[in-house]
MDAnalysis code that builds the backbone (N, CA, C; Angstrom):
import MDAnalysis as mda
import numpy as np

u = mda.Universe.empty(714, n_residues=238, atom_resindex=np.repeat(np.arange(238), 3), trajectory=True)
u.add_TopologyAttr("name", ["N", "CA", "C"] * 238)
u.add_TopologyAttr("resid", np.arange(1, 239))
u.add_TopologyAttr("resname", ["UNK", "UNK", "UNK", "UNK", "UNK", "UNK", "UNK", "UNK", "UNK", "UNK", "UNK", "UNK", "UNK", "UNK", "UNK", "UNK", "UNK", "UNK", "UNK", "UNK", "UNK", "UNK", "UNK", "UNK", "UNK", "UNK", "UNK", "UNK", "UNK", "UNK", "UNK", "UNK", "UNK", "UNK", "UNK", "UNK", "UNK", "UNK", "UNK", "UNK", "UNK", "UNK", "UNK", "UNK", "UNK", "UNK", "UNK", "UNK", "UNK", "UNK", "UNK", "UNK", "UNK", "UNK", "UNK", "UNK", "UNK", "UNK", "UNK", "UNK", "UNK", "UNK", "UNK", "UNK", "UNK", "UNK", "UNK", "UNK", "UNK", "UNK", "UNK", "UNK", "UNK", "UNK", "UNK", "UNK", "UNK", "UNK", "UNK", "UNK", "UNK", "UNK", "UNK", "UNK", "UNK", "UNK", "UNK", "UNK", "UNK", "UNK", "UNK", "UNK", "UNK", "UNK", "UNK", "UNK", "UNK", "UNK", "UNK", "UNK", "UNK", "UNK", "UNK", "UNK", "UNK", "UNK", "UNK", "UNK", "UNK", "UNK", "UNK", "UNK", "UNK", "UNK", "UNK", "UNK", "UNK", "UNK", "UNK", "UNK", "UNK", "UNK", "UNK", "UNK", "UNK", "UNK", "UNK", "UNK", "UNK", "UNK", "UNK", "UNK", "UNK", "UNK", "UNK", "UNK", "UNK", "UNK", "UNK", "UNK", "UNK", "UNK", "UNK", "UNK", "UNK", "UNK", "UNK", "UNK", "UNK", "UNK", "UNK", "UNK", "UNK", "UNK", "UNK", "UNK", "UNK", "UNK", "UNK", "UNK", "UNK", "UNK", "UNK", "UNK", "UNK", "UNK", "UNK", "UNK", "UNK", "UNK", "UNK", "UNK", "UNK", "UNK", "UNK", "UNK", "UNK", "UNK", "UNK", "UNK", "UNK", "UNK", "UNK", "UNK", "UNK", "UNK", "UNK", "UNK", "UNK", "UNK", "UNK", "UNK", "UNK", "UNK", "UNK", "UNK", "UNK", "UNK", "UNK", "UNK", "UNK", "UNK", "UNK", "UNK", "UNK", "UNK", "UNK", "UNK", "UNK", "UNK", "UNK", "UNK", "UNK", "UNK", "UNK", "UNK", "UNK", "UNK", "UNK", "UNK", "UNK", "UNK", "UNK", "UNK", "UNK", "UNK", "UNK", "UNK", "UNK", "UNK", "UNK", "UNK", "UNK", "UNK", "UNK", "UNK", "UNK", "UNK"])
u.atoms.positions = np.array([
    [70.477, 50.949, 47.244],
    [70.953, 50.544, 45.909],
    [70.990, 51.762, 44.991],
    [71.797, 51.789, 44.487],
    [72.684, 53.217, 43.784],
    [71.420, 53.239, 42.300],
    [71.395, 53.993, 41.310],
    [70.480, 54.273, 40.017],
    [71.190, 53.160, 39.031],
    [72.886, 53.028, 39.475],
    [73.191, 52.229, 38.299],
    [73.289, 50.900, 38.304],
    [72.827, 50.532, 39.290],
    [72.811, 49.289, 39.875],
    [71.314, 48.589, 39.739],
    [70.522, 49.778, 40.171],
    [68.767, 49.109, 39.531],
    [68.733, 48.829, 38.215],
    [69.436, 49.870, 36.901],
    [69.767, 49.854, 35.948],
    [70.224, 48.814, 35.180],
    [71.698, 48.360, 36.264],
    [72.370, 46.989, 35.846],
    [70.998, 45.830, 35.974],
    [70.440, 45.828, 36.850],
    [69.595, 44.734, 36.932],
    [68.507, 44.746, 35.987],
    [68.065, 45.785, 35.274],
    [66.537, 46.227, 34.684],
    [67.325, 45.765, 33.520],
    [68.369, 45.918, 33.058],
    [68.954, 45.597, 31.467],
    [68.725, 44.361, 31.339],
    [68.473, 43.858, 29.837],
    [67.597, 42.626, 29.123],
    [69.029, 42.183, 28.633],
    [68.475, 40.521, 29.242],
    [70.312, 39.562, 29.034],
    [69.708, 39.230, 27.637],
    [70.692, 38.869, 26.689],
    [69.704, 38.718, 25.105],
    [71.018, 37.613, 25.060],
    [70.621, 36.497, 24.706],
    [71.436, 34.960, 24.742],
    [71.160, 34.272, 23.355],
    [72.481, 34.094, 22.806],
    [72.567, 33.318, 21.467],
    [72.766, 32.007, 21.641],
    [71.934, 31.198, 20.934],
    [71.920, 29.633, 21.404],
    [71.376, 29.397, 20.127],
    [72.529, 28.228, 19.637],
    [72.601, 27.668, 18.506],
    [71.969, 26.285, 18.469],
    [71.289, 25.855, 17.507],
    [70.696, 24.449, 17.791],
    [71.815, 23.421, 17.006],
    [72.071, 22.624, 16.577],
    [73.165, 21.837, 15.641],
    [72.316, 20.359, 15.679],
    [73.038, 19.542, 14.578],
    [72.917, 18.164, 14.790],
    [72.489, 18.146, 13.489],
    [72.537, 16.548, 13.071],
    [72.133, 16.069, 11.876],
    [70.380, 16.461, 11.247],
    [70.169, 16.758, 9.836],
    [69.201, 17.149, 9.208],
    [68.196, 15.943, 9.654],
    [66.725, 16.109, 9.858],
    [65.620, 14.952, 10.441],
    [66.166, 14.865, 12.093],
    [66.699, 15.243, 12.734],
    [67.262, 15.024, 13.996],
    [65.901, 15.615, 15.187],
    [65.185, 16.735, 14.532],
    [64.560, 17.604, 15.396],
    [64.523, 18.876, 15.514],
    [65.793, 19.394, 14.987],
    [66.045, 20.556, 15.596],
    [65.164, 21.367, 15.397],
    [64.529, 21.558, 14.129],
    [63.876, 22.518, 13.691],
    [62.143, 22.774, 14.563],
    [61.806, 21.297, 14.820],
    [60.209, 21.272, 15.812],
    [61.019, 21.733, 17.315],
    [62.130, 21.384, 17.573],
    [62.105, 21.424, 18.908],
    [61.978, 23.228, 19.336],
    [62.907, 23.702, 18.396],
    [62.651, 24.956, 18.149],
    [61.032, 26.070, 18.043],
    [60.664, 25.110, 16.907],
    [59.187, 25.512, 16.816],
    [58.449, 25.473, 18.164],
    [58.746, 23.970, 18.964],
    [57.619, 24.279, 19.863],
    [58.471, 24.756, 21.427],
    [59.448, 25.459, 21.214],
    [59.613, 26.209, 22.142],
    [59.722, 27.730, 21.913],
    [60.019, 28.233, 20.778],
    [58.980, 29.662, 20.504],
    [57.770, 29.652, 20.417],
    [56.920, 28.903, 19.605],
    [55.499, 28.826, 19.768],
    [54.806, 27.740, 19.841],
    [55.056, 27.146, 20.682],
    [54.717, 25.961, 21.369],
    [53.376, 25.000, 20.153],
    [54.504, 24.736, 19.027],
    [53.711, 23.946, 17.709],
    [54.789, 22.719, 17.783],
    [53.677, 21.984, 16.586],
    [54.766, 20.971, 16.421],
    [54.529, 20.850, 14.703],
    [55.427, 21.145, 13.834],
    [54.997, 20.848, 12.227],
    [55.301, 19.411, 11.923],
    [54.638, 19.073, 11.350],
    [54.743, 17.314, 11.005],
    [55.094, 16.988, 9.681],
    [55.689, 18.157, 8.768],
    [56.128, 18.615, 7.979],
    [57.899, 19.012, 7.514],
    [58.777, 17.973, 7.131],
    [59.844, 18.070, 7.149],
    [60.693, 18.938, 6.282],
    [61.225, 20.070, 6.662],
    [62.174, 20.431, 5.464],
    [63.671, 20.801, 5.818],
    [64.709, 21.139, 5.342],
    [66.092, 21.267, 5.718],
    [65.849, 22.891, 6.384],
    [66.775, 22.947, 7.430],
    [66.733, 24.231, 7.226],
    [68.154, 25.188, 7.137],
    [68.463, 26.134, 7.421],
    [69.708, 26.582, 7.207],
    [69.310, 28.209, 7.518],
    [70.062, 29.012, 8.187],
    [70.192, 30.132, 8.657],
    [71.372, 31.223, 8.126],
    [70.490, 32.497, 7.809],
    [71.161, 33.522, 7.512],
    [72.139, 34.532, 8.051],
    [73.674, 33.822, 8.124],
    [74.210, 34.676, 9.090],
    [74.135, 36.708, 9.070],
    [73.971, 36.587, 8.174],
    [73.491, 37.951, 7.554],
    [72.118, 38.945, 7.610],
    [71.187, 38.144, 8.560],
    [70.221, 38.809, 9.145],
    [70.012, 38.171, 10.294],
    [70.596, 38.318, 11.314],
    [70.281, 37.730, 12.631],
    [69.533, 38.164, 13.480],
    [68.313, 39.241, 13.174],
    [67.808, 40.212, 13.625],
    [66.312, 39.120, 13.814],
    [65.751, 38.369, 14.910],
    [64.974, 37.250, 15.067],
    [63.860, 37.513, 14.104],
    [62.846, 39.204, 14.367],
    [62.042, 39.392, 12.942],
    [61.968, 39.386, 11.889],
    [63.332, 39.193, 11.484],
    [63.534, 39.325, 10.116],
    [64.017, 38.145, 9.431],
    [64.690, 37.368, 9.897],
    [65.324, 36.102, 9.463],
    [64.317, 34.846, 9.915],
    [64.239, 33.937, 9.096],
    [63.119, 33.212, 9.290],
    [63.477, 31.962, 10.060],
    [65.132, 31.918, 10.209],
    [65.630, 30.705, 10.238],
    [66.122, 30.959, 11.643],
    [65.676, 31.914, 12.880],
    [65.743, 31.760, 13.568],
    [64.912, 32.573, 14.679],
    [64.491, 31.911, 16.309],
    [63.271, 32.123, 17.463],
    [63.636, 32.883, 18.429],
    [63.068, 33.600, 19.330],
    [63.012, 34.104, 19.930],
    [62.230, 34.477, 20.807],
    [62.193, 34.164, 22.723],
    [61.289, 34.230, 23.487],
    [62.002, 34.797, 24.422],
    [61.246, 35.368, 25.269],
    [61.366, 35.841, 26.807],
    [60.979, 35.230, 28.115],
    [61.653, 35.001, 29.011],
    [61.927, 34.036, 30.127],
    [61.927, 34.510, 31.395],
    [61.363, 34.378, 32.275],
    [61.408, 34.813, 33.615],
    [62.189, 33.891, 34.234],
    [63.381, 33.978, 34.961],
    [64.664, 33.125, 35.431],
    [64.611, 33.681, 36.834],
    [63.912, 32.980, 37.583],
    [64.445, 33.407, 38.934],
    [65.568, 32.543, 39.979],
    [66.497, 33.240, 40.176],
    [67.421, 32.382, 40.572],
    [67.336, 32.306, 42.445],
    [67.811, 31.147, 42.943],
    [67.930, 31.271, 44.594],
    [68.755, 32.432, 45.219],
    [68.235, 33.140, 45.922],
    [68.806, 34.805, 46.663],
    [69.872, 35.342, 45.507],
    [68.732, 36.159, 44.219],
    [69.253, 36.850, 43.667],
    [67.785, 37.379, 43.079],
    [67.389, 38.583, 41.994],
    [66.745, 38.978, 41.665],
    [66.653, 38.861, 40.337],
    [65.319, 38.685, 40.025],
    [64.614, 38.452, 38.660],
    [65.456, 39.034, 37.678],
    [65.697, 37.984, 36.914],
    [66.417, 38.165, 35.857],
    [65.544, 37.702, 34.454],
    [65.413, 38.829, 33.516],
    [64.797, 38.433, 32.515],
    [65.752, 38.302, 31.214],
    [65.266, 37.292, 30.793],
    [66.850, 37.192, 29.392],
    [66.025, 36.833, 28.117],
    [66.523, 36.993, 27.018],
    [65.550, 36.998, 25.668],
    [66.634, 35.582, 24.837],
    [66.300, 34.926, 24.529],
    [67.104, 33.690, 23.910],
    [66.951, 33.949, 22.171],
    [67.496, 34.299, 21.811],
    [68.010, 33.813, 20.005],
    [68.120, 32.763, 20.210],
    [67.422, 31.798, 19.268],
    [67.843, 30.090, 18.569],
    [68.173, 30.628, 17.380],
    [69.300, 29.894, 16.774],
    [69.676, 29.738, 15.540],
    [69.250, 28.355, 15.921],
    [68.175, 27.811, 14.651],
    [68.488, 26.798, 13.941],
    [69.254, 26.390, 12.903],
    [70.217, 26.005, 13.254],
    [71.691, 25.544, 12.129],
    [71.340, 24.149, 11.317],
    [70.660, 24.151, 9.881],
    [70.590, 23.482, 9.133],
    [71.456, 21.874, 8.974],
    [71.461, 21.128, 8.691],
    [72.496, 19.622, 9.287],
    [73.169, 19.958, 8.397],
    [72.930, 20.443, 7.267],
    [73.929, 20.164, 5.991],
    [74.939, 21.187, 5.893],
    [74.602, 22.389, 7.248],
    [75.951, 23.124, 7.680],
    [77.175, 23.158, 7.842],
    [77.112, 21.812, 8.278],
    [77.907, 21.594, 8.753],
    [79.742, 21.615, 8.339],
    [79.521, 21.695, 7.036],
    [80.780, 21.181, 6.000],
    [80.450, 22.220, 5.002],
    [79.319, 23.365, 4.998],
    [79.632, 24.979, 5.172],
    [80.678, 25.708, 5.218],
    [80.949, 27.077, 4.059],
    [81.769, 27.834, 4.432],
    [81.477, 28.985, 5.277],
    [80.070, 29.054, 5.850],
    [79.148, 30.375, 6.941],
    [79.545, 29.449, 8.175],
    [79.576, 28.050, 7.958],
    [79.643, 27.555, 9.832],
    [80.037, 28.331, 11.357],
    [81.336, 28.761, 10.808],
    [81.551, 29.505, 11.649],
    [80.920, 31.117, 12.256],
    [80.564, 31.493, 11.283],
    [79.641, 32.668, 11.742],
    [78.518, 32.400, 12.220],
    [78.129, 31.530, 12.123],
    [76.491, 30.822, 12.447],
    [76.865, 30.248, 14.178],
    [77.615, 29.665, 14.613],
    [78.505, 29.596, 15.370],
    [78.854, 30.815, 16.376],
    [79.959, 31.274, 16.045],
    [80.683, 32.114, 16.927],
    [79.860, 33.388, 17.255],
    [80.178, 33.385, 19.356],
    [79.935, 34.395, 19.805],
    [78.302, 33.903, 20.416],
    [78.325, 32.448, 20.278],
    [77.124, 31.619, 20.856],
    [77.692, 31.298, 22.217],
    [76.311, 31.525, 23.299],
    [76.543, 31.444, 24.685],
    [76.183, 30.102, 25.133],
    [75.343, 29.498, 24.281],
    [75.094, 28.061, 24.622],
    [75.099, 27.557, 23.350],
    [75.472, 26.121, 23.323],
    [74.705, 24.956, 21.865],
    [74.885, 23.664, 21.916],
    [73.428, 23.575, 21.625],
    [72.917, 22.328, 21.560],
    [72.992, 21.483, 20.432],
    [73.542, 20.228, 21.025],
    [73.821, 19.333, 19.988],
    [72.502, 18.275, 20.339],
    [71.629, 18.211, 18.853],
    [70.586, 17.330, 18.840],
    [70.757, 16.372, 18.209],
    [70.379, 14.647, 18.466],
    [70.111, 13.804, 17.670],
    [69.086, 12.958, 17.778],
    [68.931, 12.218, 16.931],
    [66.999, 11.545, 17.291],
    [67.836, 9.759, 17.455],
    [67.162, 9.671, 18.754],
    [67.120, 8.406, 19.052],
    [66.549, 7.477, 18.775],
    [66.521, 7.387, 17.544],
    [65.578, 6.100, 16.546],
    [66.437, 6.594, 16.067],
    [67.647, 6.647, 15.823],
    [68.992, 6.889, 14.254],
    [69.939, 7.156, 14.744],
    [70.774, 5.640, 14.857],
    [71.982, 5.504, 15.599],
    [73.221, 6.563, 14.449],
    [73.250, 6.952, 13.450],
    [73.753, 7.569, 12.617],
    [73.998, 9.388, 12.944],
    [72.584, 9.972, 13.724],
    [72.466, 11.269, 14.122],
    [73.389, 11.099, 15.209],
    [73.283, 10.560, 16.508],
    [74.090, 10.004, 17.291],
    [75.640, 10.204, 17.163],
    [75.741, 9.080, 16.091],
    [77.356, 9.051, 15.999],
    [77.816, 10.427, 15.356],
    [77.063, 11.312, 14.954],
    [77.978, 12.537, 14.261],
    [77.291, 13.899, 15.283],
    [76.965, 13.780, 16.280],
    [77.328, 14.294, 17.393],
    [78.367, 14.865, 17.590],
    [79.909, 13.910, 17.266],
    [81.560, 14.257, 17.716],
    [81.805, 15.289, 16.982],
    [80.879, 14.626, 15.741],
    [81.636, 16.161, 14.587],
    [81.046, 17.242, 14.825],
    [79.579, 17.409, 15.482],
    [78.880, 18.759, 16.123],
    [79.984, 19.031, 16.831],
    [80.431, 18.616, 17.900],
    [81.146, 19.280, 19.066],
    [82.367, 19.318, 18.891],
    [83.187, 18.728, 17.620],
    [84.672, 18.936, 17.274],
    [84.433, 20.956, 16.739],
    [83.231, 20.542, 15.896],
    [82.961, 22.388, 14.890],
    [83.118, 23.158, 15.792],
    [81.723, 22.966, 17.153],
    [81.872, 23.702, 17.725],
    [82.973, 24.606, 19.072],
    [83.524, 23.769, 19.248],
    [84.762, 23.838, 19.986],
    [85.849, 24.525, 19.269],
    [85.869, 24.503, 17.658],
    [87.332, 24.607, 17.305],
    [86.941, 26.155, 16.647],
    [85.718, 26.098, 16.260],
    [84.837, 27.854, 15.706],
    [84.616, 28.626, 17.146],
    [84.958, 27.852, 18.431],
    [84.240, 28.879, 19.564],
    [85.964, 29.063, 20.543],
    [86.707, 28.178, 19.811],
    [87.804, 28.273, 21.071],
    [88.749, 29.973, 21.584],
    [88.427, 30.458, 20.519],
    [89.181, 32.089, 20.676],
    [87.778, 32.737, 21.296],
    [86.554, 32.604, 21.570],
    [85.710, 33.371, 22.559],
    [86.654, 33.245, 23.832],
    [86.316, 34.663, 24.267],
    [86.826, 34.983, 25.924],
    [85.624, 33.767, 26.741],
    [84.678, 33.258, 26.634],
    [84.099, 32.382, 27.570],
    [83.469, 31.456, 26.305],
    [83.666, 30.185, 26.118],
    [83.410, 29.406, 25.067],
    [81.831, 28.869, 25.831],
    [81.053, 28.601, 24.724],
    [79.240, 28.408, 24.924],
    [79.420, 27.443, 25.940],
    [78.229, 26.999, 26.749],
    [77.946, 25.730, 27.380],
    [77.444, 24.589, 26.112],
    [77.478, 23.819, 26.351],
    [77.358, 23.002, 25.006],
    [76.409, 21.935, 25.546],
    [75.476, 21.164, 25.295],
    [74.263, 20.227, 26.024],
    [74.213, 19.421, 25.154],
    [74.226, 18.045, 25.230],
    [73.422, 16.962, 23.946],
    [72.117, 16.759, 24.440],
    [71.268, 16.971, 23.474],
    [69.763, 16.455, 23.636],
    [69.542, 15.740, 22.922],
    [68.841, 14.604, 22.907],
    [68.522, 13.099, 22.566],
    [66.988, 13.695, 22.621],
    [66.402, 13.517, 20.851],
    [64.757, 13.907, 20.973],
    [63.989, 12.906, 20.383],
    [62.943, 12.963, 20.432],
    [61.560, 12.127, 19.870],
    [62.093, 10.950, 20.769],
    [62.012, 10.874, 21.989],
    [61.317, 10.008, 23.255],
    [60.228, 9.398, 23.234],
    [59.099, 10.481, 22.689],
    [58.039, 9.589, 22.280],
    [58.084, 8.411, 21.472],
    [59.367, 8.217, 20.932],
    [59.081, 6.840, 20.106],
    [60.281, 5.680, 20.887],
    [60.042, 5.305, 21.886],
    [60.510, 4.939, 22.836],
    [60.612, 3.299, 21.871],
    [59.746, 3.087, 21.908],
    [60.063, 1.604, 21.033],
    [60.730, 1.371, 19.695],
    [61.221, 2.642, 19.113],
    [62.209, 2.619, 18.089],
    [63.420, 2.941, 18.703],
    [63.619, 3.203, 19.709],
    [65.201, 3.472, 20.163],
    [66.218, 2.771, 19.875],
    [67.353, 3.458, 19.671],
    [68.492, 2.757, 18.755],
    [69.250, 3.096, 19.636],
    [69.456, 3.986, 19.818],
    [70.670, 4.820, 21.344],
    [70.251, 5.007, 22.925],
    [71.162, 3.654, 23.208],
    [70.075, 3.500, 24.817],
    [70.951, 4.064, 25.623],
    [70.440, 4.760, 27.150],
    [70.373, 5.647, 27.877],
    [71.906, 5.806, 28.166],
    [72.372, 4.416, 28.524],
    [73.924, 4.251, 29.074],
    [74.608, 4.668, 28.214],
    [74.529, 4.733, 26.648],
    [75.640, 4.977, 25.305],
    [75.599, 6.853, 25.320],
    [73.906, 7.198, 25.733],
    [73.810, 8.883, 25.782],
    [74.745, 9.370, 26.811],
    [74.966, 8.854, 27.944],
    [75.061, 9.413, 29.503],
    [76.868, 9.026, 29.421],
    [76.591, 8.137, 28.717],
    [78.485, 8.063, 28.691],
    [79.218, 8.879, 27.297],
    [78.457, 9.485, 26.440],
    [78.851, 10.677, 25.685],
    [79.063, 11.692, 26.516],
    [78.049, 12.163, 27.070],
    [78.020, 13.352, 28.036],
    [79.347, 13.532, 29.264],
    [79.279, 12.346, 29.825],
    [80.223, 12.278, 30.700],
    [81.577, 12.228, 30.074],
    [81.948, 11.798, 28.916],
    [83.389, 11.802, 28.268],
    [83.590, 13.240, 27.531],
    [82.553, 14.074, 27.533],
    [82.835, 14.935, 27.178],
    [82.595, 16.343, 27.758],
    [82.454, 15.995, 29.163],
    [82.015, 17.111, 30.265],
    [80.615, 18.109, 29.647],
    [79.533, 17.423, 29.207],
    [78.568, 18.098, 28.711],
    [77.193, 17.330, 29.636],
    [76.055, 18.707, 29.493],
    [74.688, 18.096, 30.153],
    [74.173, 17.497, 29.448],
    [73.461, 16.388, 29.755],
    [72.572, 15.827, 28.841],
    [70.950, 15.518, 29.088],
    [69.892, 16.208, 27.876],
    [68.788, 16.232, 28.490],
    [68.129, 14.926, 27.341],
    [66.531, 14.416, 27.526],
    [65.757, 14.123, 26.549],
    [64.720, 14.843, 26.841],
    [64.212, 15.487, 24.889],
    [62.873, 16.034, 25.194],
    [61.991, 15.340, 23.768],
    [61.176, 15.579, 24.000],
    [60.395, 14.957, 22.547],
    [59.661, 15.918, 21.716],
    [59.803, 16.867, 20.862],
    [59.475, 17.922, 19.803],
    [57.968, 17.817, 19.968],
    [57.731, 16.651, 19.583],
    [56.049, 16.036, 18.632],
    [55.066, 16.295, 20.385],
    [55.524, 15.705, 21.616],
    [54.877, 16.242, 22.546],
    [55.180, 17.573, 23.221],
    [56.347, 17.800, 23.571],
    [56.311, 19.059, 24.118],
    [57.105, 18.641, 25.445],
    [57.439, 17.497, 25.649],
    [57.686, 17.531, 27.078],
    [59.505, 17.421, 26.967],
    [59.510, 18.041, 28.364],
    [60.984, 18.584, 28.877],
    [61.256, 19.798, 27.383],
    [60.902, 20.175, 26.319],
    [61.723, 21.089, 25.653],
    [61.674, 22.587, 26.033],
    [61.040, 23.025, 26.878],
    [60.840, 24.489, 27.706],
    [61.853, 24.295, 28.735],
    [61.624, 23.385, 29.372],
    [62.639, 22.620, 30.887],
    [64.093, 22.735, 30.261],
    [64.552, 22.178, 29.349],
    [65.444, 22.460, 28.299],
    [66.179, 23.042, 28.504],
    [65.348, 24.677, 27.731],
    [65.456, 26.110, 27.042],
    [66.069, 27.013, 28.129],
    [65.423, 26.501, 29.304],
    [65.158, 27.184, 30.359],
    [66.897, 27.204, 31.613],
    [66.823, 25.388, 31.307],
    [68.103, 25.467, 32.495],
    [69.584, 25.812, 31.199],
    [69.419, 25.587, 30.047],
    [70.582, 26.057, 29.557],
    [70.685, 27.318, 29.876],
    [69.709, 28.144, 29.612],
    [69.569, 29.326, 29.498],
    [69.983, 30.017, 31.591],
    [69.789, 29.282, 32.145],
    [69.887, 29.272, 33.614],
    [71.752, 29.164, 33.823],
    [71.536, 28.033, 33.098],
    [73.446, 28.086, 33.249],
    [74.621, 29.044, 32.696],
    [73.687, 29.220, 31.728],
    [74.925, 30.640, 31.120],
    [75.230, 31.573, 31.844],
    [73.450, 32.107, 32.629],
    [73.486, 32.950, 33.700],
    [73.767, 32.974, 34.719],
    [74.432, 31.457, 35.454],
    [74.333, 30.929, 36.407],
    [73.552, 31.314, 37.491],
    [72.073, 30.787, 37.403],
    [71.089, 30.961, 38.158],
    [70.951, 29.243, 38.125],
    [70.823, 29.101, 39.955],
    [70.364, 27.743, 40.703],
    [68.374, 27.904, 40.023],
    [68.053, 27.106, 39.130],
    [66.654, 26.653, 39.023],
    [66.377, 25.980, 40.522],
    [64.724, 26.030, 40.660],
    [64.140, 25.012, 42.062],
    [63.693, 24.342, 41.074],
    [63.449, 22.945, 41.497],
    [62.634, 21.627, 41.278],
    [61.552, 22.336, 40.435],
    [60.659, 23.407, 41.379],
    [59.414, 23.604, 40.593],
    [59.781, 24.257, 39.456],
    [60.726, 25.392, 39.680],
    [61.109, 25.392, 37.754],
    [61.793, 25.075, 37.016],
    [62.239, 24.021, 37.189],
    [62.348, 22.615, 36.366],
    [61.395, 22.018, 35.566],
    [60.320, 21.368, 36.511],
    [59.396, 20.875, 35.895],
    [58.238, 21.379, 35.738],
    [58.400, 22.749, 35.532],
    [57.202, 23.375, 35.530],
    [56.415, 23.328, 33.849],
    [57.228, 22.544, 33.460],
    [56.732, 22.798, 31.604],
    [56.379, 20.878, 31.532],
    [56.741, 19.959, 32.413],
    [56.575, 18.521, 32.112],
    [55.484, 18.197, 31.753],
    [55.302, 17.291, 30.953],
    [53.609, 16.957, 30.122],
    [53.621, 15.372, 30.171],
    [52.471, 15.135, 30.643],
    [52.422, 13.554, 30.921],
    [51.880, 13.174, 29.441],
    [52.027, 11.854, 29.466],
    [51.374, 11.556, 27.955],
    [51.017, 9.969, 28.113],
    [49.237, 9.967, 27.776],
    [49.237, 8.654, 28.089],
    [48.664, 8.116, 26.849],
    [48.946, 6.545, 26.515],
    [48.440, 5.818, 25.494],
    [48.867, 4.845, 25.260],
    [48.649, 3.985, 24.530],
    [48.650, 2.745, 25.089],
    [49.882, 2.577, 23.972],
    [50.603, 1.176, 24.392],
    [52.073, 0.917, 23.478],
    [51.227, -0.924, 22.994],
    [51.562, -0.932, 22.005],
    [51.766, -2.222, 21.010],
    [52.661, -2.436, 21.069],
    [52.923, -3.926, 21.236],
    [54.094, -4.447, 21.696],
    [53.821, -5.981, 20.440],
    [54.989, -6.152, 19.670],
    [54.880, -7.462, 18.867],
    [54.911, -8.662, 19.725],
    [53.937, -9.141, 19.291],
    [54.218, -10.819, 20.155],
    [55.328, -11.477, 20.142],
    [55.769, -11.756, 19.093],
    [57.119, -12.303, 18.757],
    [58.230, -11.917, 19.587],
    [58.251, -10.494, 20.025],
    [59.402, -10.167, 20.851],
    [59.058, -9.809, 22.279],
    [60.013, -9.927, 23.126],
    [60.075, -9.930, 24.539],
    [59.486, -8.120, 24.905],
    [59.213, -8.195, 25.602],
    [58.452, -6.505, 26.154],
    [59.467, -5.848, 26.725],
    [59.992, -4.875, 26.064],
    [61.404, -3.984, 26.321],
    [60.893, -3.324, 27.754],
    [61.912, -2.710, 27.853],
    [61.582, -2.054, 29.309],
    [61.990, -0.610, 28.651],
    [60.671, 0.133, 29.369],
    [60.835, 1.843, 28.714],
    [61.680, 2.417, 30.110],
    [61.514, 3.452, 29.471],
    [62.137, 4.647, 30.494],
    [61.269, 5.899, 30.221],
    [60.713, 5.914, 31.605],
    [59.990, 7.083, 32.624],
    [60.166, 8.834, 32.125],
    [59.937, 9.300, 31.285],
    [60.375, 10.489, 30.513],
    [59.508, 11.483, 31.547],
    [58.433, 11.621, 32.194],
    [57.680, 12.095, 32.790],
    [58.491, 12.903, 34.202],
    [58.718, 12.197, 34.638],
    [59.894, 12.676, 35.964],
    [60.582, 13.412, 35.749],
    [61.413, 13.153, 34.663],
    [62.886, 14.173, 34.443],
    [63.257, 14.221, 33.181],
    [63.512, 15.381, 32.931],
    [64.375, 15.760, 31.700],
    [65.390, 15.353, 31.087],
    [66.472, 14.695, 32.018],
    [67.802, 14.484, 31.906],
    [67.833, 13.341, 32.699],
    [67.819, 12.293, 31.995],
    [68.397, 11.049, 32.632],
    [69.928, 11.282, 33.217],
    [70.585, 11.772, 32.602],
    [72.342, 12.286, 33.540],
    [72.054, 13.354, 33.175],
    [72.843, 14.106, 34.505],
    [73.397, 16.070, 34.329],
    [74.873, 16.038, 34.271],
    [75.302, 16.055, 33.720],
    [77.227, 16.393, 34.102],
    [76.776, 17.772, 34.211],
    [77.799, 17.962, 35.663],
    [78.076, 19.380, 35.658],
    [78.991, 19.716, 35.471],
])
C-alpha cells in the first residue's frame, strides 16, 4: 500500500447532519444525549448560527467521534456535526444555509403529537428543494421519539412505516429521555453516508432496556405496546 493511500485512509471523514422537525419534537435532547449522553428536562426553542459552524464555538450545534467499522474494509473514523435546526426555521430566511451541503437529515417528530407528524412533509419538501442542486443530495431518515411514552401514542407504527416507504426514507424510533436506539441512530446514518455494512453487534451495541411498571386505566381496554428493546427501526427502507 502506496504513502497516499495509508494517508487516504488516516484522513478524518467530518459529516454534516442536520436535525429538523417541529419545536417540542425532541430534537434538541436527542442531540444532547448523543453528544453527551444527557437528557435536559428543560424546554427551550432552539435555532442555529449559520455563521459560526465551527462545533466549539456555536452553541447550537454537537459534535462526536465514531469508530465505524465496516465488513472487509478498514476502520474508518468520521466526526459528525449536528445542527440542531430550531422548528420555527423553518419559514426562515437562513433555512437554506442551515441546510445545504448536509450529508444526512433527520426529520424528527414526537409520537404523542399527531401535529409534529403531519409537518414532517414540509421537513422533507425544505429539504429536498434547499438540497436538490448538491452533486449527492443528504440521506434523509424520519425518527419518531419519546417511545418511552408508549401509552400516549398518537402515530401508530403502520402510519410511521408507510411515510417512510412513500417516501423512500429509513425509519428509526429512539426515545431522548432514555437513551435507547439514539447512538444506534447516529451511528447507522452516519454508516450510510459512508456506506459501511454495520454487524448486528454494532447496531445494538448502544440498546438500553428499561423496566417499570405501566398503569393502565380501568375503564379502557389494555393497548398492546411495541417492543422498543430489540430494534431501533420498526421498518428500514432501503
Amino acid at each position: 500500500m502506496s504513502d497516499d493511500e495509508v494517508d487516504q485512509i488516516a484522513e478524518e471523514v467530518v459529516l454534516k447532519i442536520v436535525v429538523c422537525g417541529d419545536g417540542s419534537s425532541g430534537k434538541t435532547s436527542i442531540c444532547t444525549r448523543f453528544a453527551k449522553d444527557d437528557f435536559d428536562r428543560t424546554y427551550y426553542q432552539r435555532d442555529v448560527d449559520a455563521q459560526k459552524d465551527t462545533p466549539n464555538r456555536t452553541r447550537d450545534t454537537t459534535e462526536t467521534q465514531e469508530q465505524l467499522t465496516g465488513v472487509g474494509c478498514a476502520d474508518n473514523e468520521a466526526r459528525q456535526t449536528v445542527w440542531d435546526i430550531g422548528g420555527q426555521s423553518i419559514a426562515g430566511e437562513m433555512i437554506d444555509k442551515y441546510i445545504y451541503g448536509s450529508h444526512a437529515a433527520m426529520i424528527v417528530y414526537d409520537v404523542t403529537n399527531i401535529s409534529s407528524f403531519d409537518n414532517c412533509q414540509d421537513w422533507l419538501n425544505v429539504i429536498r428543494r434547499v438540497t436538490k442542486t448538491q452533486e449527492k443530495p443528504p440521506n434523509i431518515v424520519l425518527v419518531g421519539n419519546k417511545v418511552d411514552e408508549e401509552r400516549l401514542r398518537k402515530v401508530s407504527v403502520d402510519v410511521h412505516c408507510s411515510f417512510a416507504r412513500q417516501h423512500d426514507l429509513k425509519a428509526f424510533y429512539v426515545s431522548a429521555k432514555t437513551g435507547d436506539s439514539v447512538l444506534m441512530t447516529f451511528r447507522q446514518v452516519a454508516a450510510d453516508v459512508l456506506k459501511i455494512v454495520l454487524t448486528r453487534v454494532d447496531q445494538e451495541a448502544d440498546i438500553v432496556i428499561v423496566q417499570g411498571e405501566v398503569a393502565h386505566d380501568v375503564r379502557e381496554p389494555r393497548k398492546r405496546t411495541v417492543d422498543q428493546s430489540r430494534s431501533t427501526a420498526v421498518c428500514s427502507i432501503q
